[in-house]
C-alpha positions in Angstrom: 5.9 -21.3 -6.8 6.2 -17.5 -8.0 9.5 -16.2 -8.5 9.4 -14.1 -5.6 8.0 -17.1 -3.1 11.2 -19.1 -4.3 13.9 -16.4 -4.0 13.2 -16.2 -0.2 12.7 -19.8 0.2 16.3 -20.0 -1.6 17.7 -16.8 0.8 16.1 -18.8 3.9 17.5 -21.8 3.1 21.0 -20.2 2.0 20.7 -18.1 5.8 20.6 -21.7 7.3 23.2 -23.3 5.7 25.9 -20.3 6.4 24.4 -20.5 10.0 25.5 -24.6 9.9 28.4 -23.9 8.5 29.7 -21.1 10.9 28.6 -23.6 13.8 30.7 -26.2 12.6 33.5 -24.4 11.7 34.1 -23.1 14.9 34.0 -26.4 16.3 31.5 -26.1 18.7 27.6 -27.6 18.2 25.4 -25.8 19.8 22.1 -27.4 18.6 19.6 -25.4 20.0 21.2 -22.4 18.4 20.6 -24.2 14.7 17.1 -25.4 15.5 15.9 -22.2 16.7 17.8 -20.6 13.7 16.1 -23.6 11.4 12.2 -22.5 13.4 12.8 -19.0 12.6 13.6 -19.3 8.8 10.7 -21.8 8.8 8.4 -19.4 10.2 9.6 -16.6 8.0 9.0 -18.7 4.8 5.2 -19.7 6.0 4.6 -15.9 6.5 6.3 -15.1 3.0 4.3 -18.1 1.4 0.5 -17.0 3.2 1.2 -13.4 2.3 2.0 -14.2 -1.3 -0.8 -16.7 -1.5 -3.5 -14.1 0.3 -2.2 -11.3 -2.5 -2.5 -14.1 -5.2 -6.3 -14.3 -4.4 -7.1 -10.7 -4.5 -7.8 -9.1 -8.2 -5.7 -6.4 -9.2 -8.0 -3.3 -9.9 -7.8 -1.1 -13.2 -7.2 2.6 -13.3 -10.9 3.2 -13.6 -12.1 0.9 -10.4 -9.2 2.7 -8.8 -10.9 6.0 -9.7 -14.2 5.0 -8.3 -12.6 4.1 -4.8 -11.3 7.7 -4.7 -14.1 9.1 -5.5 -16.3 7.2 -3.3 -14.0 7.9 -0.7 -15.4 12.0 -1.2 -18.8 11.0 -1.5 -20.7 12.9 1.2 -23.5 10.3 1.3 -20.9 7.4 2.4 -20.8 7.1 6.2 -17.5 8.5 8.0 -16.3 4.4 8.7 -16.2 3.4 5.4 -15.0 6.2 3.8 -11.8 6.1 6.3 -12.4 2.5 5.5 -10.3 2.8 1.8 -7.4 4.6 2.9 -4.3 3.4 5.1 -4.8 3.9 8.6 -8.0 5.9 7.3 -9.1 6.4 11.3 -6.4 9.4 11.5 -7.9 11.2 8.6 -11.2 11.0 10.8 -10.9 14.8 12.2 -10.1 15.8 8.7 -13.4 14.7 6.9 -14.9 18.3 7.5 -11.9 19.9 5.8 -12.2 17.9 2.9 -15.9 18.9 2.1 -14.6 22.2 2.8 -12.2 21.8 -0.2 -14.3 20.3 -2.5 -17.0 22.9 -1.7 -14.3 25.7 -2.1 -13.1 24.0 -5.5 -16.2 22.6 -7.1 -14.8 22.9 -11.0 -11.8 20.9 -9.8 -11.8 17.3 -12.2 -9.4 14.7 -10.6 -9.2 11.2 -11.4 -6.4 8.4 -11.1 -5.7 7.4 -15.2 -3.6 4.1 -16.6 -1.3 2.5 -16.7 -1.8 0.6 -13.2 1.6 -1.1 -12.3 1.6 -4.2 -9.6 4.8 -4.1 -8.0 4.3 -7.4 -6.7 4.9 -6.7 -3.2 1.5 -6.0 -2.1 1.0 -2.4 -3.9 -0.3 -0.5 -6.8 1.5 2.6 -8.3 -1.0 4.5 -10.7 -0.7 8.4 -11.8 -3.6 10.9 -10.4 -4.2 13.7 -12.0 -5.6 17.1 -10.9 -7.1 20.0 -12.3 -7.5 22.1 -9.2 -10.2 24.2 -11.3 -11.0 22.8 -14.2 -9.9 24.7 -16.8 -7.5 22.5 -18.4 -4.3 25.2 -17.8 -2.6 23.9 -14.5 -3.0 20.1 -14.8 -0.9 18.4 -11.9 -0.1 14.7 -11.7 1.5 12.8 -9.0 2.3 9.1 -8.6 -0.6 7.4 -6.4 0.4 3.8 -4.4 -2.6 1.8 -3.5 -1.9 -0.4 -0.7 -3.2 -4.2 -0.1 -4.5 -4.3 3.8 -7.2 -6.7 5.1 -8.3 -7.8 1.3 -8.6 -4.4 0.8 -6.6 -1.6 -1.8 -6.7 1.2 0.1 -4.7 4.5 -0.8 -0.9 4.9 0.6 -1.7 7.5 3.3 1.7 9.4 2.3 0.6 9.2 -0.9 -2.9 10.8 0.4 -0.8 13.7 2.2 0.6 14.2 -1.2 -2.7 14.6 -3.1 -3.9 16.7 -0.3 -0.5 18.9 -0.9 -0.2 18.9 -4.6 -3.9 20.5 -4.1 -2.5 22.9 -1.2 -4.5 21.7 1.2 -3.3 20.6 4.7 -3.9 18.6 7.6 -3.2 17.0 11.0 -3.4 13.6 9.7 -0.7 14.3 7.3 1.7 16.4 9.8 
């Protein structure tokens, strides 16, 4: 059982006995109170347990398949479904697909990539650093923190953390407020 699977089993378990406790402290047993309390702490330790066990299965990518993803998300040949397909909630970036080619068509010596260390935070995300060279020339190198996010078996890129690419580059749009 992984560290993090047990400390909520142990909080779950602690939750229930404090809720026993306060019930029979103040002398009244209300039992349907305490099963419903011992259901819900249940439930909320099968949820923890398939959660860890479906991010257990799933192999952690390095900085260079991380890269690739990012890239392939600004590939013109890849249709507009999968492309939104690798970022969270990708559909509201939909509108903003033309702008992009824009951008990279406005900025075609810019060199970007996302470079290690990859970090698993063991809660379902990545953190890796991005950098960008808006044109290329090696003089006005940004980098910003990049958190990939684990949905549907899937990384896909942290849509605030999208915005903030699409910032750092001074770029803006609707998707991103």
């Amino acid at each position: 059982m992984s560290s993090t699977l047990f400390a909520r089993a142990a909080a779950a378990t602690a939750c229930l006995t404090a809720l026993v406790a306060v019930s029979a402290c103040a002398g009244t047993s209300d039992e349907a109170s305490v099963d419903a309390a011992r259901s819900s702490a249940n439930a909320s330790l099968a949820s923890s347990v398939a959660i860890s066990a479906s991010k257990a299965n799933v192999p952690l990518p390095n900085a260079q398949q991380l890269d690739a993803q990012i890239k392939q998300a600004l590939d013109p040949n890849l249709p507009d479904v999968e492309r939104t397909d690798l970022i969270e909630d990708g559909a509201a970036f939909s509108d903003a697909i033309p702008d992009m080619y824009r951008a990279l068509r406005d900025n075609p010596h810019a060199v970007y990539g996302v470079v290690d260390p990859v970090f698993d935070n063991r809660d379902g995300t990545l953190t890796a650093t991005m950098r960008l060279d808006k044109d290329g020339s090696g003089t006005n190198v940004r980098t910003t923190i990049v958190h990939f996010v684990l949905l549907d078996g899937k990384w896909k890129i942290s849509r605030t953390d999208l915005c903030g690419i699409l910032r750092s580059a001074d770029y803006r749009t609707a998707a991103c407020g």
